[in-house]
MDAnalysis code that builds the backbone (N, CA, C; Angstrom):
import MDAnalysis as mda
import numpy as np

u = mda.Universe.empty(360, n_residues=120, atom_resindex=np.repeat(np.arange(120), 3), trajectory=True)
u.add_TopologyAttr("name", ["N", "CA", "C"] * 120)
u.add_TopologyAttr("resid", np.arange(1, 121))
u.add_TopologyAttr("resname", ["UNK", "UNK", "UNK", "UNK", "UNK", "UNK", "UNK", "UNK", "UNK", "UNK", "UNK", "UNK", "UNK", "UNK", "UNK", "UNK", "UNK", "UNK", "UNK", "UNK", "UNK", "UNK", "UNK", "UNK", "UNK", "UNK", "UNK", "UNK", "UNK", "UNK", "UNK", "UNK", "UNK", "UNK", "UNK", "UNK", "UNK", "UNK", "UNK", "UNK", "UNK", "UNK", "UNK", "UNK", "UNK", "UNK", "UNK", "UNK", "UNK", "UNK", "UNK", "UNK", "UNK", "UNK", "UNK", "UNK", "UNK", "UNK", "UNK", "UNK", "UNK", "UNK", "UNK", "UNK", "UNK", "UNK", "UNK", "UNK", "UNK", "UNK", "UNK", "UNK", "UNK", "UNK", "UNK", "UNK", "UNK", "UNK", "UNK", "UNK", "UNK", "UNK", "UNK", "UNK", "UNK", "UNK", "UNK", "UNK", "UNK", "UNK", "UNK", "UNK", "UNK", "UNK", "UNK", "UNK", "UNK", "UNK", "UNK", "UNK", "UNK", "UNK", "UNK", "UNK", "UNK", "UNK", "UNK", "UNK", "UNK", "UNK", "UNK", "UNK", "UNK", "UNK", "UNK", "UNK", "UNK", "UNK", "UNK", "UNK"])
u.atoms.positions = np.array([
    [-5.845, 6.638, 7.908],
    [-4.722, 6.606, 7.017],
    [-3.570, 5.785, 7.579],
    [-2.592, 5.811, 6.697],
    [-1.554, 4.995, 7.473],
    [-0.518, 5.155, 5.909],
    [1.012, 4.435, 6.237],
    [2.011, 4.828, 5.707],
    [2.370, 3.553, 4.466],
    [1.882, 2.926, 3.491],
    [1.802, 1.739, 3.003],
    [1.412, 1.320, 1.910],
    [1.818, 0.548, 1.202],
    [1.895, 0.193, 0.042],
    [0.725, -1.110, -0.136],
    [-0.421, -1.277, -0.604],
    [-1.552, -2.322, -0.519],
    [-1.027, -3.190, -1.520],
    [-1.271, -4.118, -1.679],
    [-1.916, -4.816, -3.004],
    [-2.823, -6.120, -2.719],
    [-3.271, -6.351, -4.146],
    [-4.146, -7.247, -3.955],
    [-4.115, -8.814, -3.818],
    [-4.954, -9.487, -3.087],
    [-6.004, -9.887, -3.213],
    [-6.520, -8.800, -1.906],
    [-7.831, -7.977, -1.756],
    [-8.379, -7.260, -0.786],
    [-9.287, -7.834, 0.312],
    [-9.925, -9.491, -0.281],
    [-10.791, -10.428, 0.718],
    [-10.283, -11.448, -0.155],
    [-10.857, -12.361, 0.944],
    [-11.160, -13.931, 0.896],
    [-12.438, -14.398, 1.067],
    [-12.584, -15.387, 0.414],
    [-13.577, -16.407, 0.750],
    [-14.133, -16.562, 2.371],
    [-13.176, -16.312, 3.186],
    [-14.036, -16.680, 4.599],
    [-14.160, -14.907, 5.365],
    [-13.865, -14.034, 4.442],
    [-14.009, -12.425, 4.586],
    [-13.248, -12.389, 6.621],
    [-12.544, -12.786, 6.275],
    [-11.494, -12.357, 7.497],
    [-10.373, -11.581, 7.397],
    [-9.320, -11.594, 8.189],
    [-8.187, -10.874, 7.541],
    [-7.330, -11.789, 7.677],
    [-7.275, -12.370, 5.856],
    [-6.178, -13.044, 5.946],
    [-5.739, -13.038, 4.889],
    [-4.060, -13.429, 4.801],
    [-3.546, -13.353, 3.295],
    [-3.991, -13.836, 2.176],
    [-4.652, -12.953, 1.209],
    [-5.320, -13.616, 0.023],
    [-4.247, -13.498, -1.119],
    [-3.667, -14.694, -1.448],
    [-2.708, -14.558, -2.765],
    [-3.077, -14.141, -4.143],
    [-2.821, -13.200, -4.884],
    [-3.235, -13.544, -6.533],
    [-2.383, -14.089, -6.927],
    [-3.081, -14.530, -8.630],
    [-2.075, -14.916, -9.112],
    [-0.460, -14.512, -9.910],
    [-0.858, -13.049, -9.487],
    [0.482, -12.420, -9.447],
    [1.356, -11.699, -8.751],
    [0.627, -12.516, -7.124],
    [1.627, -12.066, -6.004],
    [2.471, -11.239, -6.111],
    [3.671, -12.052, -7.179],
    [5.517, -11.681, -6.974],
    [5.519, -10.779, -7.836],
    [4.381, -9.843, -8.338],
    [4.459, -8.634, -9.573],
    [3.891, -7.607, -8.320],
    [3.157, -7.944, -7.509],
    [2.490, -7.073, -7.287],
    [3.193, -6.304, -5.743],
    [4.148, -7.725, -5.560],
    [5.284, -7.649, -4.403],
    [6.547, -6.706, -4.695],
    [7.024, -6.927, -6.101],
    [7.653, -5.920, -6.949],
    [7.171, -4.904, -7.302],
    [6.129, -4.334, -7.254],
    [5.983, -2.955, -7.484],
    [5.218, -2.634, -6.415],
    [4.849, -2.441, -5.262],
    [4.842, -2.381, -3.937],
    [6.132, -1.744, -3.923],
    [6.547, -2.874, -3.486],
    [8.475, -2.706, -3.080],
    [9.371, -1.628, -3.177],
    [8.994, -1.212, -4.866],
    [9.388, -0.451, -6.196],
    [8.925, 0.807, -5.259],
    [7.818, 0.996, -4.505],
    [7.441, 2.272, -4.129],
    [8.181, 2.501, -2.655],
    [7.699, 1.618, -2.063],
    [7.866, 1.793, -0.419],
    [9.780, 2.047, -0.198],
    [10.426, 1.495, -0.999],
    [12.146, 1.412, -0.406],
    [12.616, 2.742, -0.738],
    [12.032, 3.606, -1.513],
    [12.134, 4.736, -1.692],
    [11.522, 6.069, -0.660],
    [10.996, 5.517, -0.124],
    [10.432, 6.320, 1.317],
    [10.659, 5.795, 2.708],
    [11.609, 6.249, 2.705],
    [12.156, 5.697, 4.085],
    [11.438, 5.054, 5.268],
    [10.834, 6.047, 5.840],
    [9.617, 5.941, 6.902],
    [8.636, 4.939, 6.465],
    [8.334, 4.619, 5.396],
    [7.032, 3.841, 4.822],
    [7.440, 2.235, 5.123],
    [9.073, 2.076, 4.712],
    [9.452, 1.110, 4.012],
    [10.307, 0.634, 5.824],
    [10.082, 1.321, 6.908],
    [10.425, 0.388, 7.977],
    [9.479, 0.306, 8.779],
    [8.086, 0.221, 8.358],
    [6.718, -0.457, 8.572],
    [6.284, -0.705, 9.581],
    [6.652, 0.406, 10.511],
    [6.108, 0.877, 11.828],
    [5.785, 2.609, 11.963],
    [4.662, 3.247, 10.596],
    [5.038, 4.654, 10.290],
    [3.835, 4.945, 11.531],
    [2.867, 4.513, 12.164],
    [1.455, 5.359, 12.670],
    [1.785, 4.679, 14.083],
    [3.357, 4.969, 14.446],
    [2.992, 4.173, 16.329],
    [1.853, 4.842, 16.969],
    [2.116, 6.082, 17.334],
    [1.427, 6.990, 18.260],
    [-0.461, 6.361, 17.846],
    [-0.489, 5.954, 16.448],
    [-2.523, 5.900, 16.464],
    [-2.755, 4.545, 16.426],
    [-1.660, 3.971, 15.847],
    [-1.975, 2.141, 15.863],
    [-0.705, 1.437, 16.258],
    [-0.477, 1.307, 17.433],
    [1.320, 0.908, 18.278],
    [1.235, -0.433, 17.950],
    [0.033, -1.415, 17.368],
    [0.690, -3.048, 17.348],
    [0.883, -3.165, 15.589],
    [0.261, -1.683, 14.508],
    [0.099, -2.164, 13.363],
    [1.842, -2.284, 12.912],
    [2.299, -3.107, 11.783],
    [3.451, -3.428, 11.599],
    [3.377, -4.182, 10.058],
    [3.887, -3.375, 9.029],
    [4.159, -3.664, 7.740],
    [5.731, -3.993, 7.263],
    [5.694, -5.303, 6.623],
    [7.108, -5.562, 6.599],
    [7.318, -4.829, 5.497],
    [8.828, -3.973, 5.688],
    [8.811, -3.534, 4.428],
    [7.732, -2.214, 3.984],
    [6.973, -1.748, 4.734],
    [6.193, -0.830, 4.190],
    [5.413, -1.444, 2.560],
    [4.768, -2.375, 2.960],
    [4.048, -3.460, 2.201],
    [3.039, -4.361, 2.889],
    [1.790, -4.382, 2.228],
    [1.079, -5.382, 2.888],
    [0.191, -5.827, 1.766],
    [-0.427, -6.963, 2.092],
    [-1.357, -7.943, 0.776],
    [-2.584, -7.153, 1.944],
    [-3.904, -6.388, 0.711],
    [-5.110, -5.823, 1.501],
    [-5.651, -6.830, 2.120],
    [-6.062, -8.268, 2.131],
    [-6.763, -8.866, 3.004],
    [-5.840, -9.216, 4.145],
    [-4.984, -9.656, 4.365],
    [-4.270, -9.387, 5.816],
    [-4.305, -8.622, 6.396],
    [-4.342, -7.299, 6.133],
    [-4.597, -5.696, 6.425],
    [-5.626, -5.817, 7.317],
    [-6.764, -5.216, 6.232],
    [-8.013, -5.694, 6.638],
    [-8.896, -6.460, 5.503],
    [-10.054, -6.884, 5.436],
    [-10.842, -7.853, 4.420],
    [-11.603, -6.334, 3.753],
    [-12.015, -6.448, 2.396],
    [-12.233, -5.346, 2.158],
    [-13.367, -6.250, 0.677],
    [-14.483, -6.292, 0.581],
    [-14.679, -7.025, -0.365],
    [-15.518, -5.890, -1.590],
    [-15.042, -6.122, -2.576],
    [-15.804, -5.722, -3.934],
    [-14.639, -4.304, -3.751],
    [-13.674, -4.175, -3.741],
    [-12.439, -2.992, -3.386],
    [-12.498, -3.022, -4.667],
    [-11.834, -1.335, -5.252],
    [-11.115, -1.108, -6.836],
    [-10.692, -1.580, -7.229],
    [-9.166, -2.051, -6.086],
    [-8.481, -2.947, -6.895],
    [-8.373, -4.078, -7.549],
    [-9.376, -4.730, -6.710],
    [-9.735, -6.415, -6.929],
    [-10.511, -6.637, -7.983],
    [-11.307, -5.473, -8.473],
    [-12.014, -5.211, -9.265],
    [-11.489, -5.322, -10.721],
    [-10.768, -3.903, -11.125],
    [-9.810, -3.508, -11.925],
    [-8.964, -4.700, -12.240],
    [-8.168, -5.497, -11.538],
    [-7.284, -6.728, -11.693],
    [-8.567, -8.111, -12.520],
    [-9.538, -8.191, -11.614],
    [-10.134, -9.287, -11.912],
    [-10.597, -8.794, -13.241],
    [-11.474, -8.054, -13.944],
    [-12.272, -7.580, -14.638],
    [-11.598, -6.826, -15.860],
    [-10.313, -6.412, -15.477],
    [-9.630, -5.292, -16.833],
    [-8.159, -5.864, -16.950],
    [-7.854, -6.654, -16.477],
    [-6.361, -6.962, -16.257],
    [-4.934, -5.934, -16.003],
    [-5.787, -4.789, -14.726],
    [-5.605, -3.530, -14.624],
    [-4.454, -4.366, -13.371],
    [-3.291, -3.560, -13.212],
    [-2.627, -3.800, -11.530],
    [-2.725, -2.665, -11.015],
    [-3.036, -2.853, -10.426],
    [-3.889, -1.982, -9.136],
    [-3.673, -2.031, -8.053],
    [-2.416, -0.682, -7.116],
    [-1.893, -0.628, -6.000],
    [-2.802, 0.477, -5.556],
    [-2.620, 0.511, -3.535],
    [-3.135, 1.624, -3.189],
    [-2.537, 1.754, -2.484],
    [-1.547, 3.162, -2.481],
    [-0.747, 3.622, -1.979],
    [-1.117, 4.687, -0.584],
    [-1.505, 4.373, 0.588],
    [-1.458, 5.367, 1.629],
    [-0.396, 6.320, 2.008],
    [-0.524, 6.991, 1.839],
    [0.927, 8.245, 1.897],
    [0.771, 8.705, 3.605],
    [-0.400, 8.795, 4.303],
    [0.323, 9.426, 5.708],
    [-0.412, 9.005, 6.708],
    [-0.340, 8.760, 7.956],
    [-1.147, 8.977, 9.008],
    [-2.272, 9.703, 9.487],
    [-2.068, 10.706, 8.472],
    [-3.038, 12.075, 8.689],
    [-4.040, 11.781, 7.556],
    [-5.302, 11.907, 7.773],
    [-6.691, 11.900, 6.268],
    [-6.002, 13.275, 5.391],
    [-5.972, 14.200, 6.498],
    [-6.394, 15.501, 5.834],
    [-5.345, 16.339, 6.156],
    [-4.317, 15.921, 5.823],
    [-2.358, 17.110, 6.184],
    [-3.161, 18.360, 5.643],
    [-2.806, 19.318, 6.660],
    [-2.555, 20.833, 6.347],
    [-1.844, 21.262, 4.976],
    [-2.396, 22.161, 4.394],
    [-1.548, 22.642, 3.036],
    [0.127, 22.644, 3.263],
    [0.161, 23.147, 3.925],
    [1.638, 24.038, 4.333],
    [2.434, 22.502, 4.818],
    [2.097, 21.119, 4.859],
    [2.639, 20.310, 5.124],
    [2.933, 19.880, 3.515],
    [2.026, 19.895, 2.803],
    [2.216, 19.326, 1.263],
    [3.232, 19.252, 0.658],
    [4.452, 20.395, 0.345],
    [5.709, 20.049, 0.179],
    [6.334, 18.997, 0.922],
    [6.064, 18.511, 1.768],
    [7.217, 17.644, 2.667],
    [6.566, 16.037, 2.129],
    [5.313, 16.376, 1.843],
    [5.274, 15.051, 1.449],
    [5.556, 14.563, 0.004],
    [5.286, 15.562, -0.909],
    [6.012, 15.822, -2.257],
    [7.528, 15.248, -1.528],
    [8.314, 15.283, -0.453],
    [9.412, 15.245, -0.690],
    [9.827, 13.782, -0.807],
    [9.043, 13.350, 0.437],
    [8.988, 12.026, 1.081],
    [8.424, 11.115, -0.039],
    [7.583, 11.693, -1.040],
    [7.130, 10.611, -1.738],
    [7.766, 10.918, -3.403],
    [8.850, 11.771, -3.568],
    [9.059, 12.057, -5.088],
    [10.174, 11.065, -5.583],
    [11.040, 10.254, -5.044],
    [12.120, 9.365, -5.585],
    [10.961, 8.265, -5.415],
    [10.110, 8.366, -4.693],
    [9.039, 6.795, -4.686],
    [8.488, 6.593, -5.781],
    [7.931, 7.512, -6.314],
    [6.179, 7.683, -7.585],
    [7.858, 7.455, -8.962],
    [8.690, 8.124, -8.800],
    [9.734, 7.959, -10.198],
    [10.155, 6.658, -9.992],
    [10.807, 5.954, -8.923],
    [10.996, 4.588, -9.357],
    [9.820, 3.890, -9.880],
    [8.326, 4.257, -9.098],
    [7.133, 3.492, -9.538],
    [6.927, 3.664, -11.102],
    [7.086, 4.598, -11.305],
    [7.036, 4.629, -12.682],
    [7.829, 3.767, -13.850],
    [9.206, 3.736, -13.285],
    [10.088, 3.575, -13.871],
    [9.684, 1.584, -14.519],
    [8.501, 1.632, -13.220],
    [8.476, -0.186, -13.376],
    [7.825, -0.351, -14.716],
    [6.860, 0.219, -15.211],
    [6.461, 0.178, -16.709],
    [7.327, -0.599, -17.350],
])
């Protein structure tokens, strides 16, 4: 897991990790954005030191093939095929938070998901 806002393109052509642009980058950069500045921790893109100390998201934002290469992903899918936009939002460091943590992330993530919405 990790603290971050995806979007697409998820691979490239040479299936490395590298920035794959769509063609609606600056939509998909805006509603990213739209989520992550609303969660503090997410959005200064150093949330998982202690499990990954060199990973580093500007902004609590990243394009998935820079990330990592990820080929035949939902999102890339959904976008190419349905003209669906299609973010994937990682909410924590942890796979599997304890119940009794669940409110806090309701907290951390409830002004985020209402601005996301708001982008409609």
């Amino acid at each position: 897991g990790s603290l971050v806002v995806n979007y697409p393109f998820d691979d490239n052509e040479q299936g490395v990790a590298k920035y794959s642009k769509s063609p609606d980058d600056a939509v998909f950069q805006q509603l990213a954005l739209s989520y992550s500045k609303e969660n503090a921790k997410m959005y200064q893109g150093s949330p998982c030191k202690d499990m990954y100390p060199t990973e580093y998201f500007p902004h609590g934002i990243t394009n998935g093939a820079q990330w990592y290469n990820v080929p035949g992903g939902m999102q890339d899918w959904n976008y190419l095929n349905t003209n669906c936009f299609e973010v994937t939002i990682e909410l924590s460091c942890v796979k599997y938070p304890r119940a009794e943590e669940l409110p806090k992330y309701w907290e951390q993530n409830r002004r985020s998901l209402l601005q996301f919405m708001k982008q409609v």
